[in-house]
C-alpha positions in Angstrom: 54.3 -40.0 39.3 51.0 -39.5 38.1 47.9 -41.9 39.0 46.0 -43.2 35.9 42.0 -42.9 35.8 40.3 -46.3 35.8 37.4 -44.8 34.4 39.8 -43.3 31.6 41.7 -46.6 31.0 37.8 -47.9 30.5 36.7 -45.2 28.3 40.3 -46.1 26.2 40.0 -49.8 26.2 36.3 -49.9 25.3 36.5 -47.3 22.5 39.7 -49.3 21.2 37.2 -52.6 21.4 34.4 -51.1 19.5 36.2 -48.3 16.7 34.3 -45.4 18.4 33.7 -42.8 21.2 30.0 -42.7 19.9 29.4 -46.6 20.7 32.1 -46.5 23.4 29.5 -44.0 25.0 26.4 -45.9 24.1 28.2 -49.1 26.1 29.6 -47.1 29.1 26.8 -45.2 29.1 28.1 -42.1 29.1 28.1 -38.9 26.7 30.4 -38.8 23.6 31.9 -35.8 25.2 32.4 -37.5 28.4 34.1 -40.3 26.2 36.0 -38.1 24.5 37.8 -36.0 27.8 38.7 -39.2 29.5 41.2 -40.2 26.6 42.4 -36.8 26.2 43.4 -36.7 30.2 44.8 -40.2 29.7 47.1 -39.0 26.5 48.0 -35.6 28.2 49.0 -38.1 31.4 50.8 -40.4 29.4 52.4 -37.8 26.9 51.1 -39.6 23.6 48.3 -40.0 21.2 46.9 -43.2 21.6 44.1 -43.3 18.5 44.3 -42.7 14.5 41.1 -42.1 12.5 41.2 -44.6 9.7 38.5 -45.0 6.8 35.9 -43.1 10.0 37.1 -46.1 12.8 39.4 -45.1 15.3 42.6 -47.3 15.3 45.3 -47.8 17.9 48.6 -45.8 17.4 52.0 -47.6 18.0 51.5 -46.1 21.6 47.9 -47.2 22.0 48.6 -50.9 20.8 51.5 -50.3 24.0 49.2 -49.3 26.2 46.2 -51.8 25.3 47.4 -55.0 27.1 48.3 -53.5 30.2 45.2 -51.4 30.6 42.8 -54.4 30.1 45.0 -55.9 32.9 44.5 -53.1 34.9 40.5 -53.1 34.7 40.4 -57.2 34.5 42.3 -56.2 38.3 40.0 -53.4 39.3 36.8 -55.2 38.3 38.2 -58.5 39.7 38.5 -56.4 43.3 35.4 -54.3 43.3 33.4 -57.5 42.7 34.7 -59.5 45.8 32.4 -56.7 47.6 29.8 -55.3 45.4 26.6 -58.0 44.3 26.6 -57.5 40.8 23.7 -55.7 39.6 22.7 -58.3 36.6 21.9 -62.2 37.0 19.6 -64.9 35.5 20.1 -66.5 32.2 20.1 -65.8 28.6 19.7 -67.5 25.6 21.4 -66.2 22.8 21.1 -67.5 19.1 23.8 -66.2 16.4 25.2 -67.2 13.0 28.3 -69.5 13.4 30.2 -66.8 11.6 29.4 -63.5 13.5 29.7 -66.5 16.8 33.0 -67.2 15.6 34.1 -63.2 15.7 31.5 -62.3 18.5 32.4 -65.0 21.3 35.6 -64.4 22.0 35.4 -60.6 21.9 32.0 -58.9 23.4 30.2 -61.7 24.6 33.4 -63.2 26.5 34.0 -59.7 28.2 30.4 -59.5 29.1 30.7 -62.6 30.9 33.6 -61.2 32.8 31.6 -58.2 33.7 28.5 -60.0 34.9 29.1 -63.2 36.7 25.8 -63.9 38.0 24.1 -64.2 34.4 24.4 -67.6 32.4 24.8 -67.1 28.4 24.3 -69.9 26.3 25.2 -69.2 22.7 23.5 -71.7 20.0 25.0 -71.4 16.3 22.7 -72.0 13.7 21.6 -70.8 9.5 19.5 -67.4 10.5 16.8 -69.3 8.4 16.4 -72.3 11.8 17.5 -69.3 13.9 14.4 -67.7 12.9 11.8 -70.2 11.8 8.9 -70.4 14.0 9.5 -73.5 15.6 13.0 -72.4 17.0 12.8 -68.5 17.6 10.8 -68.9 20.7 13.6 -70.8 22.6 15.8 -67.8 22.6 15.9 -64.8 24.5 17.9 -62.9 21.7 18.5 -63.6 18.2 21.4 -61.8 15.6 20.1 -62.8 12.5 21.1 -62.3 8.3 18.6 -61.2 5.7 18.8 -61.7 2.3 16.8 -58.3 0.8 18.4 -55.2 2.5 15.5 -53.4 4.2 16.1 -49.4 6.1 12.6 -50.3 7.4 13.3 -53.8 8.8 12.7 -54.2 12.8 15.7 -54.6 15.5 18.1 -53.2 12.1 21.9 -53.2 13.0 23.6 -52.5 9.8 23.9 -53.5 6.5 27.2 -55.5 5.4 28.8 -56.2 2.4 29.4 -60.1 0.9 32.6 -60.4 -0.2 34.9 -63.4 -1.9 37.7 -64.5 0.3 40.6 -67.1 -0.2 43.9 -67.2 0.8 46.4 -65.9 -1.3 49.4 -68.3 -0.3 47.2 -71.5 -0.7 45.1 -70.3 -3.4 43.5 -73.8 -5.8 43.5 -71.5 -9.3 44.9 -74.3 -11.6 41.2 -75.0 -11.7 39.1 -73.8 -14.6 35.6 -74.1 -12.1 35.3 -72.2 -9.7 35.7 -74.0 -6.1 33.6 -73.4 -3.8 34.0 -74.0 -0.3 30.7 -73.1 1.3 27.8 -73.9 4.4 25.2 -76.2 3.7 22.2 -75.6 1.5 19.6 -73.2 3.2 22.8 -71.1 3.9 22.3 -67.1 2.8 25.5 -66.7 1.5 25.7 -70.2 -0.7 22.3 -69.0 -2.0 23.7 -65.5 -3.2 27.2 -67.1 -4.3 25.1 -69.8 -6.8 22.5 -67.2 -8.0 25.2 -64.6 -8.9 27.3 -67.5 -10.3 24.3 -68.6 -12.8 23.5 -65.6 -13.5 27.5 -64.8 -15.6 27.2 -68.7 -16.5 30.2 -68.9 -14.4 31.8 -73.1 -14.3 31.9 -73.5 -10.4 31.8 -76.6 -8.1 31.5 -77.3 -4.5 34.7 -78.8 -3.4 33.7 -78.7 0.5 31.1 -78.1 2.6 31.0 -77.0 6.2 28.5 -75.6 8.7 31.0 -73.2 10.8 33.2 -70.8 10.1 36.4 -72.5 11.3 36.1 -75.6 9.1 35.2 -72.8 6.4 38.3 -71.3 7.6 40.9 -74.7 7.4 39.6 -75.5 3.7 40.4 -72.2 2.2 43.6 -72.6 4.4 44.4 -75.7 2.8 43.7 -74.1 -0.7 40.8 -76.1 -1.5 39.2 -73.2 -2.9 37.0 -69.6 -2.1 34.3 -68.7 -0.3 32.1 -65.3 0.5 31.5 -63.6 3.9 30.3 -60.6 5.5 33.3 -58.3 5.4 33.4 -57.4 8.9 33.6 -61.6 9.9 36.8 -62.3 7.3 39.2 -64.2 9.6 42.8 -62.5 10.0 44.8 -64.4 7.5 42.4 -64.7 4.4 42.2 -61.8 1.6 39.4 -60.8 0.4 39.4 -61.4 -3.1 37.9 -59.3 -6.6 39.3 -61.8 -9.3 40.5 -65.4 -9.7 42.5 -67.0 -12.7 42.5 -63.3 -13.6 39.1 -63.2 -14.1 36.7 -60.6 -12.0 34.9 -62.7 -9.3 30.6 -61.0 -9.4 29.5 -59.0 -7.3 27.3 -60.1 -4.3 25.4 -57.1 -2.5 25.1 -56.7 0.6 22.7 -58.1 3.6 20.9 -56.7 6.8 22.0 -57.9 10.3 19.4 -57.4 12.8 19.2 -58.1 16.2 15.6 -59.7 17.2 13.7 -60.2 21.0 10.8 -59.2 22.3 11.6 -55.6 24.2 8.5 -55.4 26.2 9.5 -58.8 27.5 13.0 -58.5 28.0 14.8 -59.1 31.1 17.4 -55.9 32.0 20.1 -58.7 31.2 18.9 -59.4 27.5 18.9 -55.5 27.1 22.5 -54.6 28.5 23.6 -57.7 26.3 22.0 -57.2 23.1 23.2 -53.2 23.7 27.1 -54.5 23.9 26.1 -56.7 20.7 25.3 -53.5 18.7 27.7 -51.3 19.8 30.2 -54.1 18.6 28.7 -54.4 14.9 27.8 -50.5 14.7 
């Protein structure tokens, strides 16, 4: 019986977490090609391909979303053992400001597994609207901020990506007796409520606020309960909820887009804000 590579099993389960050997290699750091023959030797030693290219992200096959569970076990065992008698490399503390929403899809993926990997550093995670994130009597209490923009910008500093605002309800509860619009949506000062309402006036569409909520899961229950739509970044739309073009048969507007950037001071930053804000952009890459 063959052994399996731990440092093959890693390059498969982090290039499964973030969609791609380029930001698998960025995280591990590693080359692409380095990446890249680790999964081959683990699919020749396993007898199956483990990854399908899908819209330019790499996808689990059926044998990869086999493999998957037991190969985070694996490491989560390997790690577990190597740290009972190597001082991890990383400590001290960092504070990390984030949208609820991207905190919401964020926390439980990357940052939780950055946790597990270094121990010694303390992460404290504040939600807030990008606007307080970023206004200049908060920003200086964090050590890291992901914030939202409202005017796109390829010149804008600490630049992520660009993603696109989309409608999203739920297609089994959907509230479309209703000839307004419902709105579920943050508070006022919120980027997305102000782009929803602009784009609304401007097609004179009817709409009302039916509920409002300041995170993402109580976003989340409403348009569960069918109390009516909402618009988020597309790559933070919950499992369960559709993202939506029309309602009452009529085509919903179109929102744009908006930047995500990740902002701290670099010449200040601590070798634990820069390994952490380097697993935040593979993830949204």
């Amino acid at each position: 019986m063959r052994n399996l590579s731990i440092d093959a099993l890693r390059a498969f389960v982090t290039t499964a977490d973030v969609g791609s050997v380029t930001n698998a290699a960025d995280q591990l750091g590693r080359s692409q090609p380095a990446i890249s023959l680790q999964i081959k030797k683990l699919e020749e030693s396993l007898g199956a391909e483990l990854f399908v290219r899908l819209n330019r992200r790499l996808k689990l096959s059926e044998a990869g979303q086999t493999v998957y569970p037991t190969a985070k076990d694996i490491l989560k065992l390997n790690d577990q053992l190597a740290s009972q008698f190597q001082r991890p490399e990383l400590a001290g503390q960092i504070r990390l400001g984030i949208p609820s929403e991207f905190a919401t899809t964020l926390v439980p993926k990357i940052i939780g597994r950055f946790a597990q990997s270094y121990p010694n550093i303390t992460l404290e995670v504040f939600s807030d609207l990008s606007r307080n994130l970023m206004s200049e009597n908060q920003r200086e209490h964090y050590d890291l901020i992901l914030a939202l923009h409202d005017k796109p910008s390829a010149k804008r500093r600490g630049l992520i990506r660009s993603d696109k605002l989309v409608w999203v309800g739920s297609q089994n509860h959907m509230a479309d007796r209703q000839d307004i619009l419902p709105l579920v949506l943050a508070q006022d000062g919120c980027l997305y409520r102000k782009r929803v309402l602009r784009a609304l006036e401007k097609i004179k569409r009817p709409w009302h606020i039916i509920h409002t909520n300041p995170d993402l899961s109580g976003i989340r229950a409403a348009i569960e309960e069918g109390l009516g739509i909402t618009v988020l970044a597309l790559s933070t739309v919950p499992e369960g909820l559709d993202v939506l073009t029309k309602y009452q048969n009529q085509a919903l507007p179109e929102l744009g887009s908006i930047d995500i950037s990740l902002q701290y001071e670099q010449r200040n930053a601590t070798p634990a804000t820069e390994r952490l804000a380097g697993y935040i952009k593979s993830s949204l890459n």
